[in-house]
C-alpha positions as CSV (number, residue, x, y, z in Angstrom):
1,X,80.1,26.0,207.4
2,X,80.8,25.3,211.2
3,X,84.1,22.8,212.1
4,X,81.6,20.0,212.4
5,X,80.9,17.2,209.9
6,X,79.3,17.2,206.8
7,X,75.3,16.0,206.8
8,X,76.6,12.7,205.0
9,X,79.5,12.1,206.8
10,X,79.4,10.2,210.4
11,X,82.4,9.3,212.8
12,X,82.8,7.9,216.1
13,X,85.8,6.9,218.4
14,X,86.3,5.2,221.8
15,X,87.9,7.1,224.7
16,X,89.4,10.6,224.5
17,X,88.3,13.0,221.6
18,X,90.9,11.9,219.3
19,X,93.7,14.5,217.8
20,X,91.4,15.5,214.2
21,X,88.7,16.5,217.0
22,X,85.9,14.6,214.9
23,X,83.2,12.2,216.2
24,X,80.4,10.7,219.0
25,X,81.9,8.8,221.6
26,X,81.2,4.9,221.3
27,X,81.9,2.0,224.0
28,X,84.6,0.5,224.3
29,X,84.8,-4.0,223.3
30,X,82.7,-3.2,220.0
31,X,83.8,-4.9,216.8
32,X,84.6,-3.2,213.5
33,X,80.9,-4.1,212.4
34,X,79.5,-3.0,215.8
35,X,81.2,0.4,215.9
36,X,80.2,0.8,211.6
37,X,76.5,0.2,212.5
38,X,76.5,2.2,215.9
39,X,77.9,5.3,213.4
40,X,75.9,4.7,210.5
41,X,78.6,4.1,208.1
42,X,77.7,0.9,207.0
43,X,75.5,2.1,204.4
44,X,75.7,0.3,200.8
45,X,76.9,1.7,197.5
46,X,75.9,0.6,194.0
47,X,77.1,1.2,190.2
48,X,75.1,2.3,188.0
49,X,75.7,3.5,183.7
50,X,76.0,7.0,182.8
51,X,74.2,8.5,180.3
52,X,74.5,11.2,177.9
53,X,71.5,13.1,176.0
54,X,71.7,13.5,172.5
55,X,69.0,14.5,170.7
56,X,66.7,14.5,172.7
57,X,68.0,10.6,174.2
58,X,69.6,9.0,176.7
59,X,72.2,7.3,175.6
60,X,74.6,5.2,178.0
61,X,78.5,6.3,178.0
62,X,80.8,3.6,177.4
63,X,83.3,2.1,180.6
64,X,81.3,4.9,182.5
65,X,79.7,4.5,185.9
66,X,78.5,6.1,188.9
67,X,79.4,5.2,192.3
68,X,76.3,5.8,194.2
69,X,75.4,5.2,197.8
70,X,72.4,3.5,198.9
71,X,70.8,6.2,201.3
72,X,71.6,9.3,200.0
73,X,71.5,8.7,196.0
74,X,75.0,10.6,196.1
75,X,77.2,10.3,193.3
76,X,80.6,9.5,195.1
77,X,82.6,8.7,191.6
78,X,83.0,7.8,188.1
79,X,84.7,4.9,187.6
80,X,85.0,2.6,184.8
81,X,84.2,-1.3,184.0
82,X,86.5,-3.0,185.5
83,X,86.3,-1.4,188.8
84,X,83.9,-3.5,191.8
85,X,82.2,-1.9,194.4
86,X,83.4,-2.9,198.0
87,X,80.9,-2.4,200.8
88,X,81.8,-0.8,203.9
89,X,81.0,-4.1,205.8
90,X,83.7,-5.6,203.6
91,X,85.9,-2.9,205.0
92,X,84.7,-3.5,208.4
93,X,85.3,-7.8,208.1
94,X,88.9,-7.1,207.2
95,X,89.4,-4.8,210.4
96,X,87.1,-7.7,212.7
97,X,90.2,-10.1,211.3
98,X,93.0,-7.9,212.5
99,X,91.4,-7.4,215.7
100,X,90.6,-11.2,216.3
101,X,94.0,-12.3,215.1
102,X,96.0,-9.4,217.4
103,X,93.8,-8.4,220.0
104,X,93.8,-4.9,218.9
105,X,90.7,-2.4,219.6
106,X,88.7,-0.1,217.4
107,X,89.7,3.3,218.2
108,X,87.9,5.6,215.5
109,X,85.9,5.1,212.6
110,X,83.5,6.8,209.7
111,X,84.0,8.5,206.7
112,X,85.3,11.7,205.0
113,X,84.2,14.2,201.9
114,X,80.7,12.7,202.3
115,X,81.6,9.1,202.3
116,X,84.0,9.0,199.3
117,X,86.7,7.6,201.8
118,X,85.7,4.7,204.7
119,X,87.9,3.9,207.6
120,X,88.6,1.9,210.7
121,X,91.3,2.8,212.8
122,X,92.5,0.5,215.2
123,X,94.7,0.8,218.3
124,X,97.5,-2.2,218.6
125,X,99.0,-1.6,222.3
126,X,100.9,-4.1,222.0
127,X,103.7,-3.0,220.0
128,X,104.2,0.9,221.6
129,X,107.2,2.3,222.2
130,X,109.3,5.0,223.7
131,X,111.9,7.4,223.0
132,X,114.4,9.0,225.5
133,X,114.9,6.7,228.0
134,X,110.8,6.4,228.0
135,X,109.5,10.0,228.7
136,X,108.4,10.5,225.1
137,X,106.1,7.5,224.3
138,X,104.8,6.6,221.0
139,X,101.6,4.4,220.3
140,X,101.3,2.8,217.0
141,X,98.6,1.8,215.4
142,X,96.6,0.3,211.9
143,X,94.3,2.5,209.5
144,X,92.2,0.2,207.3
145,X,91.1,2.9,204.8
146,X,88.9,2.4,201.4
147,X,87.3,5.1,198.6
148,X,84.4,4.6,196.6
149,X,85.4,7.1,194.0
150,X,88.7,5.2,192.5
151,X,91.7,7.4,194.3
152,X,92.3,4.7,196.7
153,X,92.2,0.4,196.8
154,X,91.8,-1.0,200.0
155,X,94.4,-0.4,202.0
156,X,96.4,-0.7,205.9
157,X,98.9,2.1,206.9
158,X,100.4,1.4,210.0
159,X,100.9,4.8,211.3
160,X,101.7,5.9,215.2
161,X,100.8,8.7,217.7
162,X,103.4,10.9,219.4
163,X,101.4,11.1,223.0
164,X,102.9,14.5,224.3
165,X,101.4,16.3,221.0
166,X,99.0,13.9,219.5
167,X,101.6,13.9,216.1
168,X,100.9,11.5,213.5
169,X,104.4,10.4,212.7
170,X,104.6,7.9,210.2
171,X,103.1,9.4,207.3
172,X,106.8,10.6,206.9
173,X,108.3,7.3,205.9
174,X,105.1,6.3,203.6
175,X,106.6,7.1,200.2
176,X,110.0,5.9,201.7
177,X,108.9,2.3,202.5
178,X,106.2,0.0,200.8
179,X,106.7,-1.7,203.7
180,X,104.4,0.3,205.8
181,X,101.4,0.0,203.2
182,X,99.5,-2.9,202.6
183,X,96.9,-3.2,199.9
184,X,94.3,-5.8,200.7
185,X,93.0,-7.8,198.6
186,X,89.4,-9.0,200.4
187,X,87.7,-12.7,200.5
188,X,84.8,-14.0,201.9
189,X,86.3,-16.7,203.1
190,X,87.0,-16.4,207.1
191,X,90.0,-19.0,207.5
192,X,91.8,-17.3,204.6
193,X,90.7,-13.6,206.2
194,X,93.0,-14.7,209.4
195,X,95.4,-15.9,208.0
196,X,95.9,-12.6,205.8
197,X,96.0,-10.8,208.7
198,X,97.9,-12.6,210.4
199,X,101.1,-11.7,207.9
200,X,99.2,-7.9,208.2
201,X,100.3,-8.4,211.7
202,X,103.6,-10.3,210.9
203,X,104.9,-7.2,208.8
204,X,103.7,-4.3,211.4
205,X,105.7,-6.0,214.3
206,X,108.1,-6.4,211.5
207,X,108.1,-2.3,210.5
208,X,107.5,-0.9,213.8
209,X,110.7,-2.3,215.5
210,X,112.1,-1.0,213.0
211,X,110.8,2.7,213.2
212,X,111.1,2.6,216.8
213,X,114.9,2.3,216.2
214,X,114.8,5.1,213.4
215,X,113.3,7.2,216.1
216,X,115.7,6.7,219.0
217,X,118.6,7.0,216.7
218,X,116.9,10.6,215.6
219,X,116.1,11.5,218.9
220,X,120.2,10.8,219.4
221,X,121.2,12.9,216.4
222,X,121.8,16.3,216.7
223,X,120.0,19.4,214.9
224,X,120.7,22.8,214.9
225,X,118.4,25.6,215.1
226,X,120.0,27.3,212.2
227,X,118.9,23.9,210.2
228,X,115.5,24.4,211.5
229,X,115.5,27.5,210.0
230,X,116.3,26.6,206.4
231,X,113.9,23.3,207.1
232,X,111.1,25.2,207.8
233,X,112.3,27.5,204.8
234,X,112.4,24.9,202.0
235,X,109.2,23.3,202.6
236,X,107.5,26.9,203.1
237,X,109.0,28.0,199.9
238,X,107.7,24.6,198.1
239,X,104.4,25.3,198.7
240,X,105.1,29.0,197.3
241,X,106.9,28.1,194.1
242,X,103.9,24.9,193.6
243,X,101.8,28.1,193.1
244,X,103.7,29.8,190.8
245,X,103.8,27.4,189.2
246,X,100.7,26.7,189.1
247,X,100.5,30.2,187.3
248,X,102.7,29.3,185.2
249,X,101.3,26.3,184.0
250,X,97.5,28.3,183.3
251,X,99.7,31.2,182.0
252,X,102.0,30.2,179.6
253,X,104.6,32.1,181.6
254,X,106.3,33.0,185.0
255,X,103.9,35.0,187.4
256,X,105.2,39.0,186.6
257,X,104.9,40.2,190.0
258,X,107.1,37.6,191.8
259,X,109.9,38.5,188.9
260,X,109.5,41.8,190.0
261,X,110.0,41.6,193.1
262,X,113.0,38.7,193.3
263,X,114.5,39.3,189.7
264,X,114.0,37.5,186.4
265,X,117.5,35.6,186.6
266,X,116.8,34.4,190.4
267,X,113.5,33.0,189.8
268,X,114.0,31.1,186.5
269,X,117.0,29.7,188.5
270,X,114.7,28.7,191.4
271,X,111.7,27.5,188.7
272,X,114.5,25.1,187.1
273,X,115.5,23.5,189.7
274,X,111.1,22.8,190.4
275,X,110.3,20.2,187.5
276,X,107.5,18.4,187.7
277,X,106.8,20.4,191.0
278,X,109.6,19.3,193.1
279,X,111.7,21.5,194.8
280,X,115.4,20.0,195.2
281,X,117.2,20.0,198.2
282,X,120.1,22.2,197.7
283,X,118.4,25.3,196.5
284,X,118.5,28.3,198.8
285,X,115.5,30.3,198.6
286,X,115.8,34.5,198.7
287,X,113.5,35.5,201.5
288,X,111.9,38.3,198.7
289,X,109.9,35.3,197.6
290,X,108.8,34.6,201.3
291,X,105.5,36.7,202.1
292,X,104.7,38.2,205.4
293,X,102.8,35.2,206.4
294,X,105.1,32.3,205.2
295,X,107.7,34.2,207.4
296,X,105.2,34.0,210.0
297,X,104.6,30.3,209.3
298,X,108.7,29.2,209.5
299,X,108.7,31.2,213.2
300,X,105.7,28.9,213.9
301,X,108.5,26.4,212.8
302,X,110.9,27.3,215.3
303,X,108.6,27.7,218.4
304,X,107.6,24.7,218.0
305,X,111.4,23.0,217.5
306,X,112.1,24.4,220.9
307,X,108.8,24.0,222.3
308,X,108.8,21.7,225.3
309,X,105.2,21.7,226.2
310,X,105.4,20.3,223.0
311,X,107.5,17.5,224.0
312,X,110.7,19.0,222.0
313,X,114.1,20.5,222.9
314,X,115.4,22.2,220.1
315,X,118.2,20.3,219.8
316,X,117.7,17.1,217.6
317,X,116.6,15.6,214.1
318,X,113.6,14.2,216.3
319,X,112.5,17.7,217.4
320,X,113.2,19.1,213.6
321,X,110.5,15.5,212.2
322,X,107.9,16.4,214.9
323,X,107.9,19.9,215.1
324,X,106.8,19.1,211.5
325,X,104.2,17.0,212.2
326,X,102.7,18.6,215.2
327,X,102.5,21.9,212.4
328,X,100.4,19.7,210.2
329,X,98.7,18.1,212.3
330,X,97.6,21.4,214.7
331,X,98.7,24.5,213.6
332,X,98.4,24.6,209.6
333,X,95.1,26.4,208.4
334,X,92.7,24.0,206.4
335,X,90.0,25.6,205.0
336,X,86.3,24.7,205.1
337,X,84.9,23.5,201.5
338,X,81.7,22.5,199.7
339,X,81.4,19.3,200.9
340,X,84.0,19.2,204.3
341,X,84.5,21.1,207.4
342,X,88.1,22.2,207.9
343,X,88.7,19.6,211.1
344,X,87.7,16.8,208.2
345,X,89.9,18.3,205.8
346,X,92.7,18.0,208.2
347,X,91.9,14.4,208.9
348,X,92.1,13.8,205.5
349,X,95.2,15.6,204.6
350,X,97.4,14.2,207.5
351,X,96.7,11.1,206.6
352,X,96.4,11.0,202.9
353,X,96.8,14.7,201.2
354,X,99.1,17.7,201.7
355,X,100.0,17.0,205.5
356,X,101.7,13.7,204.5
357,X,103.1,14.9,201.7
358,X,104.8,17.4,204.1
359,X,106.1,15.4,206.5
360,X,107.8,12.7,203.5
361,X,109.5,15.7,202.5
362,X,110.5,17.4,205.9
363,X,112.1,13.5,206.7
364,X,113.5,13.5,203.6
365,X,115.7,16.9,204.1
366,X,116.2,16.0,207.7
367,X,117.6,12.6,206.5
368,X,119.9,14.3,203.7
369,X,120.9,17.0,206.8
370,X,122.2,14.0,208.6
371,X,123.8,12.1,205.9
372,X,126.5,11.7,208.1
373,X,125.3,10.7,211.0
374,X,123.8,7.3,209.3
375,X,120.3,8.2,209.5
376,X,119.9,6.7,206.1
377,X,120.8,3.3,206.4
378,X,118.8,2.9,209.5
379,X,115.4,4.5,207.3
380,X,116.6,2.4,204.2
381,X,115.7,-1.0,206.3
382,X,112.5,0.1,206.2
């Protein structure tokens, strides 16, 4: 499969070709609805029983359904009784009431792994900010997202855009803050739409300021390369120890060759301190269980912590987040699958999946790093 989008997915976007490289260009001054019905993504979905054959009949599984859309017949996801379908011009009404209610713009739209995930992501000028005495701006804005398969209610992240490098930042402070997630809860009624956005609105302005500040402060805090270095290490080495794991788990038992090669004793010390998959802070990492291209990967890591075409100096807690980010954004390989190109699948896992997972736990050892510097407390006000 080409980097292009899947035959059931559609997206569109206003202006430059956004960062995820995805889309047809659409006018500017549409509304959420507009935009949806310009890129096709408007289409319906309905729920219908499941059935199982036994002997020889159908019979219908209990609390079982299908999530199916309207023009393709696809099956997006089982889900059970209790769960109601929202339509994609729900989605689209709750983004029209943000809009109306703050003047922000539709900047992107459409759908990902064939239309099991809807969004509308929408550009809010109004509360950007800058960093270094203003030559690194930062432009924030709103992703009202929805699934159709169960992983996901309807929900607004307010996330923002490092301009020199086209980052997404504020996936980092996701699990950190509940504060920058909003699940909606959708009426028909328009009055009571506006005025739920407007407290949507009340607690961005609320949450951004407060970022902004986390930022500056970072971008204030020093970071040495030599922390880079074991940075880039621990979440490399994460990603290798979630896969022995992994073979663990399927196994029974610790992978043989990795014991070979870094020692019984070492490992099980390393695979203790990796419950439920998470690697802990203080745990130094041999560089035996480091292959060629993980080493390759932390360089990458490095280059990119000095890298001033990348808007970085090498020299802060601020370079360290979005040398990060601008890794999992640009430079980390995403594979093409069944049902999703690679540029899709990066989309996907920036905002929702592995990429934001990343960056929580990069902030979260840059954070511990700085303990001393009181880059909690400002993070914890969050």
């Amino acid at each position: 499969m080409s980097h292009e989008l899947t035959l059931t997915d559609n997206m569109g976007f206003f202006g430059a070709l956004p960062w995820h490289g995805l889309g047809q260009a659409i006018p500017d001054g549409l509304s959420a609805q507009e935009a949806g019905e310009l890129v096709q993504i408007l289409w319906e979905v309905k729920r219908r029983a499941v059935y199982q054959e036994r002997d020889g009949k159908y019979i219908a599984i209990p609390d079982s359904y299908a999530v199916t859309r309207c023009d393709t017949e696809d099956v997006l996801g089982i889900v059970g009784a209790r769960y109601r379908c929202q339509q994609n011009t729900e989605l689209a009404s709750i983004a029209d009431s943000i809009m109306q209610a703050d003047g922000a713009s539709v900047e992107t739209c459409g759908t990902l792994r064939g239309g099991k995930t809807v969004w509308f992501l929408m550009r809010c000028p109004r509360a950007d900010f800058s960093v270094r005495g203003g030559s690194d701006r930062v432009e924030t804005y709103m992703l009202v997202v929805s699934s159709h398969d169960g992983s996901m209610p309807t929900m607004i992240f307010f996330t923002s855009v490092r301009v020199v490098c086209n980052n997404t930042l504020t996936g980092a402070l996701r699990g950190r803050s509940k504060n920058g997630t909003i699940k909606v809860r959708h009426t028909a009624k328009q009055n009571d739409r506006l005025q739920a956005a407007k407290a949507v609105i009340a607690q961005f302005d609320n949450y951004n300021a407060k970022f902004a500040e986390l930022a500056r402060r970072m971008a204030d805090t020093k970071f040495s390369r030599e922390s880079m270095t074991v940075l880039a290490t621990q979440l490399v080495a994460e990603a290798a120890l979630k896969k022995i794991l992994g073979k663990q788990t399927k196994k029974g038992k610790t992978d043989t060759a990795h014991k070979q090669v870094v020692g019984a004793n070492i490992l099980d010390e390393i695979l203790s301190e990796t419950k439920n998959q998470n690697m802990h802070v203080g745990v130094e990492v041999p560089d035996e269980l480091l292959s060629p291209r993980a080493q390759r990967t932390i360089a990458t890591f490095d280059q990119l912590f000095c890298s001033a075409e990348r808007g970085n100096q090498g020299e802060s807690a601020w370079d360290a987040l979005n040398a990060v980010t601008d890794y999992s954004d640009h430079f980390q390989t995403r594979k093409n699958t069944e049902n999703s190109s690679s540029l899709e699948n990066r989309a996907s896992a920036s905002w929702f999946g592995a990429g934001a997972t990343m960056k929580r736990k990069a902030l979260d050892l840059i954070l511990a790093d700085c303990a001393s510097d009181g880059l909690n407390e400002v993070a914890n006000k969050l």
